[in-house]
Rosetta silent file (secondary structure, phi, psi, omega in degrees, C-alpha in Angstrom):
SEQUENCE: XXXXXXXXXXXXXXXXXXXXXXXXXXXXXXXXXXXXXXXXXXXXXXXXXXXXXXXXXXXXXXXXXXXXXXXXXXXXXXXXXXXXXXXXXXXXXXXXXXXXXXXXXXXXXXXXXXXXXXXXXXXXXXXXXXXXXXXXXXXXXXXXXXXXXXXXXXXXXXXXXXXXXXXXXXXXXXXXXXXXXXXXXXXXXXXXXXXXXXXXXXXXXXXXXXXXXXXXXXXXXXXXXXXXXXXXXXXXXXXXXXXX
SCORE:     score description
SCORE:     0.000 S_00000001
   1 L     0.000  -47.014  175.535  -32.249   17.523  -64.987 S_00000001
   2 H   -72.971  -33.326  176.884  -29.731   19.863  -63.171 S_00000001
   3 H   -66.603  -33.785  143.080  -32.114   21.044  -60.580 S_00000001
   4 H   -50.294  -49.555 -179.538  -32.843   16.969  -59.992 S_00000001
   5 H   -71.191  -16.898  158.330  -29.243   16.247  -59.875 S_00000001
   6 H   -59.111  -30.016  175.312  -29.023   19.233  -57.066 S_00000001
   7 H   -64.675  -48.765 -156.550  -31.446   17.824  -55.108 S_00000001
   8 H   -63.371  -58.993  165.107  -30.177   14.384  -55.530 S_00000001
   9 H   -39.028  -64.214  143.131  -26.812   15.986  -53.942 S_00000001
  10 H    -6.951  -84.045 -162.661  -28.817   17.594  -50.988 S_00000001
  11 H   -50.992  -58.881  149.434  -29.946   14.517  -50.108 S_00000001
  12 H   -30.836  -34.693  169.300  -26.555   12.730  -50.016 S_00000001
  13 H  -107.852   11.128  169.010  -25.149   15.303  -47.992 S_00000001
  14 H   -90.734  -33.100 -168.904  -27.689   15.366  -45.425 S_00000001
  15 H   -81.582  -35.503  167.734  -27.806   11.798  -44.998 S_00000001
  16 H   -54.850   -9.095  166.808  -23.568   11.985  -44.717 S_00000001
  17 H   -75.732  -52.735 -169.249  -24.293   14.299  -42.623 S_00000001
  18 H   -68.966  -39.152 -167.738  -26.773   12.402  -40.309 S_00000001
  19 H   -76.222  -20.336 -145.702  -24.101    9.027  -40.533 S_00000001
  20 H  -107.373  -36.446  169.438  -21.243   11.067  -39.313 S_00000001
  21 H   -66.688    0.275  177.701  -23.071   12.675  -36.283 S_00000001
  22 H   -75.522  -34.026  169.172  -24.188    9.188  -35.432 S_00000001
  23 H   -76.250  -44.393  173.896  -21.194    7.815  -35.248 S_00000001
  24 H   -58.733  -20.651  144.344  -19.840   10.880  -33.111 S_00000001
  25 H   -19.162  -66.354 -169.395  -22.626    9.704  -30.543 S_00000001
  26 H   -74.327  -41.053 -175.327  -21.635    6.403  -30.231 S_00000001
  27 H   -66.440  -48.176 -170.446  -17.959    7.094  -29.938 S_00000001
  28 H   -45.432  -68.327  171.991  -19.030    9.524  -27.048 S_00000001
  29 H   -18.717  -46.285 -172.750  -21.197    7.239  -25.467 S_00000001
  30 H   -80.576  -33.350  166.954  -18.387    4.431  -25.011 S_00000001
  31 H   -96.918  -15.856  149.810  -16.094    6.698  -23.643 S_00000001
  32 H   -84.751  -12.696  155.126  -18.300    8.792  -21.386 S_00000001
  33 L  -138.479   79.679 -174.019  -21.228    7.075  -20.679 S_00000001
  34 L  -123.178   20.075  162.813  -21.032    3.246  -20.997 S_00000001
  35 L   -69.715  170.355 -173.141  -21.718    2.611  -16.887 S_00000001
  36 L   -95.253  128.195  173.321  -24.663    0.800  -16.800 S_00000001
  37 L   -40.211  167.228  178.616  -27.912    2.369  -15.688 S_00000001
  38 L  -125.104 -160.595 -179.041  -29.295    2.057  -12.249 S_00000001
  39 L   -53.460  135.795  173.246  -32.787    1.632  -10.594 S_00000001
  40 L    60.589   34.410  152.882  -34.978    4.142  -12.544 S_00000001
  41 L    89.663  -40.058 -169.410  -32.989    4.446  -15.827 S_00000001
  42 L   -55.722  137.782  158.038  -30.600    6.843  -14.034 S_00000001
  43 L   -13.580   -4.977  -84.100  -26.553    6.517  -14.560 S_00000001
  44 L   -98.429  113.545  164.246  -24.620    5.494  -11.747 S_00000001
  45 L   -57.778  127.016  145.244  -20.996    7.007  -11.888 S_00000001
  46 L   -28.493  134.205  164.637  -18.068    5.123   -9.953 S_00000001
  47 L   -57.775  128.339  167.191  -17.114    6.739   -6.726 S_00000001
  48 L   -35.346  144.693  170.970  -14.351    8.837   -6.938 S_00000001
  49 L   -75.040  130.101  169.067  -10.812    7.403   -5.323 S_00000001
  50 L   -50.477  115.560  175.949  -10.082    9.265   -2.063 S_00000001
  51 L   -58.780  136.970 -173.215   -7.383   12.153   -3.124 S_00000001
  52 H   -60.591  -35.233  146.238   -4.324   11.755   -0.952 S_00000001
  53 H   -27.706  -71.932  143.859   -5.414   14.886    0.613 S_00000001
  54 H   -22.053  -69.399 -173.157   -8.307   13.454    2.110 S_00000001
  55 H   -56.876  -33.339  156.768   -6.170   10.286    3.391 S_00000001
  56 H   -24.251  -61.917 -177.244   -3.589   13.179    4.555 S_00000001
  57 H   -49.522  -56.830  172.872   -6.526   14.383    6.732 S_00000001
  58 H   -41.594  -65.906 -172.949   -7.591   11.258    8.202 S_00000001
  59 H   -71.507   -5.793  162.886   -3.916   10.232    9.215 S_00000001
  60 H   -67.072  -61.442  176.115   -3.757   13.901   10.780 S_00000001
  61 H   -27.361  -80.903  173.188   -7.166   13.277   12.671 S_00000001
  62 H   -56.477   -7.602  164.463   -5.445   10.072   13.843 S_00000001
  63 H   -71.287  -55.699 -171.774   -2.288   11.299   14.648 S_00000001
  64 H   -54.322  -43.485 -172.656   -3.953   13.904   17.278 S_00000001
  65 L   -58.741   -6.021 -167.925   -5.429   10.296   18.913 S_00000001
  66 L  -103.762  159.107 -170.542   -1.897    8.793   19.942 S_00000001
  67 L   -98.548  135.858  153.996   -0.638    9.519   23.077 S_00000001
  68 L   -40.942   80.628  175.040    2.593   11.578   23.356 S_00000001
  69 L  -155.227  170.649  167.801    5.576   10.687   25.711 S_00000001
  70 L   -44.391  165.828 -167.917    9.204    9.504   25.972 S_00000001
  71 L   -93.106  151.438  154.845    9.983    6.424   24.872 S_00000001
  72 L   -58.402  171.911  167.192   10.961    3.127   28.254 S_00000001
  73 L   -83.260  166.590  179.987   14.273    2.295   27.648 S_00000001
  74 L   -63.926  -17.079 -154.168   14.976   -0.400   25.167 S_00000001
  75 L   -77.464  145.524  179.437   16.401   -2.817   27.662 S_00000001
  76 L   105.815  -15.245 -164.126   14.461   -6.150   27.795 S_00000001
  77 L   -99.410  132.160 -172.809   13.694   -6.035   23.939 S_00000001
  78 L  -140.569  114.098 -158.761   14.096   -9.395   22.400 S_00000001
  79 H   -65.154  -56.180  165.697   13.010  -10.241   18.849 S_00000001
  80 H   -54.912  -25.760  128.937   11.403  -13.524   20.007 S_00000001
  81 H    -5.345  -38.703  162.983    9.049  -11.724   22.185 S_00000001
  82 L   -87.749   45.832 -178.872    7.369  -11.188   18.910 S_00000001
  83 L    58.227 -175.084  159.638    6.447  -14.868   18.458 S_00000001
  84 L   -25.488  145.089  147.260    8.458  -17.124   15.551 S_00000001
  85 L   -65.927  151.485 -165.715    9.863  -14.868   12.875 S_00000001
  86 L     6.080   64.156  153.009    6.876  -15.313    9.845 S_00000001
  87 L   -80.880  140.782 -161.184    4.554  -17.613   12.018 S_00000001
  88 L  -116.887    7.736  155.478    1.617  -17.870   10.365 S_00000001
  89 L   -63.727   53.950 -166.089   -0.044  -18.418   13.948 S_00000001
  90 L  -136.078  159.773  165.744   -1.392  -15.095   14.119 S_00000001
  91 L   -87.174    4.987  179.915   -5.108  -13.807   13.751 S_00000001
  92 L   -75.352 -164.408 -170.344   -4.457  -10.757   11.359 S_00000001
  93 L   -94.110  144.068  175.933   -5.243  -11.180    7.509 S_00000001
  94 L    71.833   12.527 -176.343   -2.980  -13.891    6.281 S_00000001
  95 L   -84.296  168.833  147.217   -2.632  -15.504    9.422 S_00000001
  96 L    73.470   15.696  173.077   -3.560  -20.003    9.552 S_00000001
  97 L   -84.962   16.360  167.813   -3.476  -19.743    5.439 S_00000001
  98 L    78.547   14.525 -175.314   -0.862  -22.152    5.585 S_00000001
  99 L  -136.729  139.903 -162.143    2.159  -19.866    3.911 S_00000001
 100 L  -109.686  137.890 -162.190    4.130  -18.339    6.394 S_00000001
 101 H     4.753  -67.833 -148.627    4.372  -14.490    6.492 S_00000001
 102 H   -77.311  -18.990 -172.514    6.992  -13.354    4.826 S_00000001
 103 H   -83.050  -35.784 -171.525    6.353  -15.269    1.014 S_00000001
 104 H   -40.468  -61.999  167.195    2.781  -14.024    2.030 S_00000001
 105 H   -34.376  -94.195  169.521    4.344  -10.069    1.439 S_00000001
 106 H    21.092  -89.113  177.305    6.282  -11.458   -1.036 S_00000001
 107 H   -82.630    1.352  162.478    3.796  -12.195   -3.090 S_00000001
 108 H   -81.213   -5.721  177.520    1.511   -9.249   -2.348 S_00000001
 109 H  -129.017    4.787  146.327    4.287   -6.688   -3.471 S_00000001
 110 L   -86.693  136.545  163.000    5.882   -8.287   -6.171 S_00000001
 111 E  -138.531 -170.464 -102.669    4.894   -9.132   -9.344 S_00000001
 112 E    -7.144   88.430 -174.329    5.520  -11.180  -12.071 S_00000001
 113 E   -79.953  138.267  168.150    6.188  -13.979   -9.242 S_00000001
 114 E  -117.775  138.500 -168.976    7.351  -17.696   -9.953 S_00000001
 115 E  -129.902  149.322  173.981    6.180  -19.252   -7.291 S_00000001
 116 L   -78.097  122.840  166.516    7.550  -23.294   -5.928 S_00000001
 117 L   -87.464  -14.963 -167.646    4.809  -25.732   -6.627 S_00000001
 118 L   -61.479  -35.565 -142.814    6.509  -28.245   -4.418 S_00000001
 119 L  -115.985   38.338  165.574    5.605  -25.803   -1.073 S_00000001
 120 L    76.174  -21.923  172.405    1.819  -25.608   -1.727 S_00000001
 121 L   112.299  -12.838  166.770    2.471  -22.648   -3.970 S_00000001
 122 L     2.782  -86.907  174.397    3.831  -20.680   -1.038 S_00000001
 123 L   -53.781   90.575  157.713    7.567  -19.937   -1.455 S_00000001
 124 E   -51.068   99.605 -162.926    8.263  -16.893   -4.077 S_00000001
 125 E   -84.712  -65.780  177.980   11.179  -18.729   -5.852 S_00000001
 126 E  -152.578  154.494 -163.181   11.648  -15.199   -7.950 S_00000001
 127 E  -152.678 -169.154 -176.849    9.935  -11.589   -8.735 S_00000001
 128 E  -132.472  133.338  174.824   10.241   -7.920   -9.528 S_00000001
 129 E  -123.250  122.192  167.297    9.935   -5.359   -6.776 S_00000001
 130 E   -94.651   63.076 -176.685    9.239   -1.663   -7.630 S_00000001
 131 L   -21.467  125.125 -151.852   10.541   -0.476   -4.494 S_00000001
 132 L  -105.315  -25.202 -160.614    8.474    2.118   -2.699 S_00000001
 133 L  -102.419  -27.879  147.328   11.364    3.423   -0.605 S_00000001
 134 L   -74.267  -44.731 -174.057   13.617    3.807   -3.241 S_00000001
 135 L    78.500   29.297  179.933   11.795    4.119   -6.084 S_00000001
 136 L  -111.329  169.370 -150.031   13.974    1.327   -7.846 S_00000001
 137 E  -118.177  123.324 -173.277   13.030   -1.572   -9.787 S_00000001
 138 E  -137.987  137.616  164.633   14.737   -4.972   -8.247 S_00000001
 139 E   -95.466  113.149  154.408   15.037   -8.732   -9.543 S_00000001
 140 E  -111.178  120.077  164.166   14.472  -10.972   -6.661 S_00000001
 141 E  -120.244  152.020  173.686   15.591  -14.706   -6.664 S_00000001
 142 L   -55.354  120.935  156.161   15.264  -16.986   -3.867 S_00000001
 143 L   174.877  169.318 -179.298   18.947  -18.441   -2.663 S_00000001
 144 L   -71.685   15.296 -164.761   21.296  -17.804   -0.218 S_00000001
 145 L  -130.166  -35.763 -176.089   23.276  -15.161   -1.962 S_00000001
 146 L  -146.240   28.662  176.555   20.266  -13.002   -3.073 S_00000001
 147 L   -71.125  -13.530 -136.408   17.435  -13.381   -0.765 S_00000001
 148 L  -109.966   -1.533 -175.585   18.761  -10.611    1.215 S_00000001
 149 L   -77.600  -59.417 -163.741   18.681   -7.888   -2.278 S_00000001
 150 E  -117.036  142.452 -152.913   14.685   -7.697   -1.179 S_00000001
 151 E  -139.873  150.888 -174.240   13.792   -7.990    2.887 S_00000001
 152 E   -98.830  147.678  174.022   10.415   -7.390    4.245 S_00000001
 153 E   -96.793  115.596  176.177   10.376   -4.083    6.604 S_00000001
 154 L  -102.014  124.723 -147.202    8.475   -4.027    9.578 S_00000001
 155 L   -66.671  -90.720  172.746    7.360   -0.079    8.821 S_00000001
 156 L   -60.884  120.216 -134.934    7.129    0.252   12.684 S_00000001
 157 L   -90.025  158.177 -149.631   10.105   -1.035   13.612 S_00000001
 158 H   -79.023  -29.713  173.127    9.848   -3.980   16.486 S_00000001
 159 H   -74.748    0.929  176.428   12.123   -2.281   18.650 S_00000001
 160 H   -83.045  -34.345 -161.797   10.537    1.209   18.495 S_00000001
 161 H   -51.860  -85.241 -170.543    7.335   -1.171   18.912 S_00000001
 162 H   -44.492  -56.458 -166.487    8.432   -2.130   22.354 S_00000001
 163 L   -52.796  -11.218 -134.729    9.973    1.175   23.771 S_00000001
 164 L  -129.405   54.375  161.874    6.640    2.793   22.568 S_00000001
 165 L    58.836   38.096  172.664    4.326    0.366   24.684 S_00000001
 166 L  -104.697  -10.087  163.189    4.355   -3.220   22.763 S_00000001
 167 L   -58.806  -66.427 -126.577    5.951   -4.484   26.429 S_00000001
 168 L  -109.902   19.307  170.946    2.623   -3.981   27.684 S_00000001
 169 L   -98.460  178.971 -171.317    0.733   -6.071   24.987 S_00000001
 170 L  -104.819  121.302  166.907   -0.168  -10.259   25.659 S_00000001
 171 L    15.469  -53.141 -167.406    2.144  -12.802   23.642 S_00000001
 172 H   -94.064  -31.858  160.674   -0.423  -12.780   20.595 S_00000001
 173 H    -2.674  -80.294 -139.585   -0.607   -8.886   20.266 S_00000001
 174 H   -73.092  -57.487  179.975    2.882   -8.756   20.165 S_00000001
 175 H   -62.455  -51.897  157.137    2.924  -11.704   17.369 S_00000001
 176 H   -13.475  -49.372 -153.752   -0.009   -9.877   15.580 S_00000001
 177 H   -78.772  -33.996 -160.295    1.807   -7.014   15.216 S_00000001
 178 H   -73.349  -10.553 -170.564    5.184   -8.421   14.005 S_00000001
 179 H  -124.197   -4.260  145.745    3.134  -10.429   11.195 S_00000001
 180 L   -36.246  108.908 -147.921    0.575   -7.746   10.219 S_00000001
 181 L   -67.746   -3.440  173.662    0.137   -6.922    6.886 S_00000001
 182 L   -73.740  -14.374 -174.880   -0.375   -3.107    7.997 S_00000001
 183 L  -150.076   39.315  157.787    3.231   -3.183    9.002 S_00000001
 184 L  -126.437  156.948 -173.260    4.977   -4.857    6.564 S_00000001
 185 E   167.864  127.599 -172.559    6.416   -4.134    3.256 S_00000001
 186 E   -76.241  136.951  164.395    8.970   -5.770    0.820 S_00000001
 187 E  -148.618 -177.764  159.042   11.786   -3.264    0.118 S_00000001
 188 E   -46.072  108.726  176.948   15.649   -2.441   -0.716 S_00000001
 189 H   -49.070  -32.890 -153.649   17.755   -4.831    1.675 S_00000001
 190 H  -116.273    9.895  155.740   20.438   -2.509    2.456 S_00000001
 191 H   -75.755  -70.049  140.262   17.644    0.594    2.367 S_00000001
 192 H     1.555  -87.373  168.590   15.799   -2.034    5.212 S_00000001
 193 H   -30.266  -60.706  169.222   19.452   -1.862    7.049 S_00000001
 194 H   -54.700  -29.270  164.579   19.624    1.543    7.032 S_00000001
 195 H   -90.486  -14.282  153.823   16.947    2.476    8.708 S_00000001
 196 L    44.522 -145.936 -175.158   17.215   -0.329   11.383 S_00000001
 197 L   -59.262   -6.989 -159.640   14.997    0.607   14.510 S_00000001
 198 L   -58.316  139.934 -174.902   14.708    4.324   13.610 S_00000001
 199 L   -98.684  174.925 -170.885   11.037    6.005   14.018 S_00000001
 200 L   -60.877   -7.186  146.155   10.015    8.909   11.767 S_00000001
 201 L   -36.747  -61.950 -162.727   12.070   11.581   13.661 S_00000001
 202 L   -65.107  -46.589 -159.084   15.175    9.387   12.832 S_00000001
 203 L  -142.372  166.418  175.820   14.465    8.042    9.302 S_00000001
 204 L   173.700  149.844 -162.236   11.896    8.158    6.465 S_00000001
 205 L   -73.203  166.869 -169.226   12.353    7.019    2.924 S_00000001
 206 L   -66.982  -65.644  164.512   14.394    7.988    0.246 S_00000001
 207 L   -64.022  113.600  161.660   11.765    8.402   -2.263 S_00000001
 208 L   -69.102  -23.507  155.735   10.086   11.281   -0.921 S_00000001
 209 L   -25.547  -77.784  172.320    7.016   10.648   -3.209 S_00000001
 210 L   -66.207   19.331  172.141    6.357    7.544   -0.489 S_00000001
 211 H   -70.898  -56.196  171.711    6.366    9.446    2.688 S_00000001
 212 H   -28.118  -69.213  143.911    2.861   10.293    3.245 S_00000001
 213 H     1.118  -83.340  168.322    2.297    6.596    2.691 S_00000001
 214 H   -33.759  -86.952  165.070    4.863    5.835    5.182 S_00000001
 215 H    -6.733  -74.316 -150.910    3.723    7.926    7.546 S_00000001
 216 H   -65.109  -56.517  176.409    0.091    7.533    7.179 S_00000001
 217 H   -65.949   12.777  171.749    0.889    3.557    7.713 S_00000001
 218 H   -85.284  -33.631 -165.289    3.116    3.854   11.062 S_00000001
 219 H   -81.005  -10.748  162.329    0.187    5.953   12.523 S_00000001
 220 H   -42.129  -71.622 -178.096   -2.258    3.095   11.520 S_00000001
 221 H   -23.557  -71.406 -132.962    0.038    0.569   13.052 S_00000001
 222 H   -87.641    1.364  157.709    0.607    2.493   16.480 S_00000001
 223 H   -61.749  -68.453  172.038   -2.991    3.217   16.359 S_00000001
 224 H   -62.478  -35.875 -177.872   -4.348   -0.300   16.327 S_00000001
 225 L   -94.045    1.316 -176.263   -1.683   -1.777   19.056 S_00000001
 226 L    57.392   61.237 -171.859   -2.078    1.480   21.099 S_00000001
 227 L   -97.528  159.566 -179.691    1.360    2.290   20.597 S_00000001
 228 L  -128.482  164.944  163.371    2.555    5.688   21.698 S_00000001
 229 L  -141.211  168.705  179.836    5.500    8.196   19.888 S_00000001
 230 L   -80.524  173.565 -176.304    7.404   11.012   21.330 S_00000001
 231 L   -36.075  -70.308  163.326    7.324   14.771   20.527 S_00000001
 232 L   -23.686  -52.710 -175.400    9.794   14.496   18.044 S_00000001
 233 H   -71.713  -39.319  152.979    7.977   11.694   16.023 S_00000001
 234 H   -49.887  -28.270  158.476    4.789   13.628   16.242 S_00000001
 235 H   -60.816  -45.836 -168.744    6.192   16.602   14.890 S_00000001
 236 H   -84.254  -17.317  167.432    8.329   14.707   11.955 S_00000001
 237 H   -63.439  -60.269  169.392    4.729   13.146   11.165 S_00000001
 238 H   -68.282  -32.316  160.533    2.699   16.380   10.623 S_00000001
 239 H   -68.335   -0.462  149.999    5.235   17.646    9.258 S_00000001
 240 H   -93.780  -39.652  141.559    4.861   15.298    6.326 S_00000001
 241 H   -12.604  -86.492 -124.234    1.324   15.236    6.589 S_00000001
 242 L   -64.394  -56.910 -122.658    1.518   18.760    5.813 S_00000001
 243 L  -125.042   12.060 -176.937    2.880   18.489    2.551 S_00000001
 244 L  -111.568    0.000    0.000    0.585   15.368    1.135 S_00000001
C-alpha cells in the first residue's frame, strides 16, 4: 500500500510538473513571440525604429548638401510675401482640406482637443500642449486673452527664410513653405517671441533634449526650398548633431 501511495505521488508531481512548464510556455510565447508567422511558417519581427543616431547621421549627410554663404540683407522682407497667414491654398500635406493651417497644427500637436462643431470640426476651441521647446505642459483655450499662451512656430523662421534665398522662390513656394507642416510646430508663446527671426547660431530651444529634433527639422526645411545658411549656422548645426 505505501509503495502504491509513492507512486501515486510520483505521478502527481510529474504531471504538476508538466502543468506548470506549460503554462511557462504560453506566458513566454505572448510576450515574446505572438507576431504572426509569415510566408513559410517563419516569424516576422517588426522593424526596429531608427535610433536617433541614425537620424543624427542622415541630417549630417544633409547638412554637407546646403550651400554655405552670407545671408542678402533683410530689406524687402514682408510677411505677406508668404501668401495669407494659414491659407489653406497651398499644395503641401494639409493644404485644400478645408481647415486653415494653423487649427490644422493645432490639432496635430495637441491632444485631448475639443474641437467647434459649428466650423466643420476645424477650430481647436481647447487642448493640452506638451511643449517640445520647453518641456512644459500648457492648457490652451481659444479666446482673445489666451490664444496667444500656445502660437505655432515657423521652425525656420520666415525672415531667415528670405535672407537665406526664399526671395528667389515663385509666390506658391514661398506660401508652401510658410504653411508646411515640416516647418511648423505649436509651442510656448512667449518661448515663440523669444526666438523671433533667430537661426540656429542665434537661438535653439530651451529643452535641450529637443535640439537634434530642431535641428534635424530646419535642415529638412532649407533642404526642400533650397534654402542656404551661413558658416555660423552650419557650425551651430553639427555641433548639435554631434551630440544626438
Amino acid at each position: 500500500m505505501a509503495a502504491a501511495n509513492s507512486a501515486g505521488r510520483r505521478r502527481w508531481l510529474w504531471l504538476l510538473a508538466y502543468v506548470l512548464a506549460f503554462v511557462a510556455f504560453v506566458v513566454l510565447q505572448q510576450t515574446y513571440g505572438g507576431d504572426e508567422a509569415g510566408p513559410g511558417g517563419s516569424t516576422s519581427a517588426p522593424a526596429p525604429a531608427p535610433s536617433s543616431a541614425a537620424a543624427a547621421a542622415e541630417a549630417v549627410e544633409l547638412l554637407k548638401s546646403l550651400a554655405v554663404r552670407e545671408p542678402d540683407p533683410s530689406g524687402g522682407y514682408d510677411r505677406a510675401l508668404f501668401g495669407p497667414a494659414w491659407t489653406d491654398d497651398v499644395t503641401v500635406a494639409g493644404g485644400r482640406n478645408g481647415c486653415d493651417t494653423r487649427n490644422d497644427v493645432l490639432k496635430r500637436d495637441l491632444v485631448n482637443i475639443k474641437l467647434a462643431p459649428v466650423t466643420k470640426e476645424c477650430t481647436v476651441e481647447a487642448g493640452t500642449l506638451y511643449d517640445p521647446y520647453t518641456g512644459r505642459e500648457i492648457y490652451f483655450r481659444r479666446g482673445v486673452d489666451t490664444s496667444s499662451a500656445v502660437q505655432i512656430d515657423h521652425v525656420v523662421a520666415l525672415s531667415d527664410a528670405w535672407q537665406k534665398g526664399a526671395r528667389l522662390l515663385d509666390a506658391q513656394a514661398r506660401k508652401n513653405l510658410a504653411n508646411d507642416p515640416r516647418n511648423l510646430q505649436a509651442v510656448d508663446g512667449p518661448t515663440n517671441q523669444g526666438k523671433g527671426d533667430k537661426d540656429a547660431a542665434q537661438w535653439l530651444p530651451p529643452n535641450s533634449e529637443y535640439r537634434c529634433t530642431y535641428v534635424s527639422r530646419q535642415i529638412e526645411v532649407k533642404a526642400e526650398y533650397g534654402l542656404w545658411i551661413t558658416p555660423d549656422e552650419r557650425d551651430a548645426m553639427a555641433g548639435v548633431l554631434a551630440t544626438c
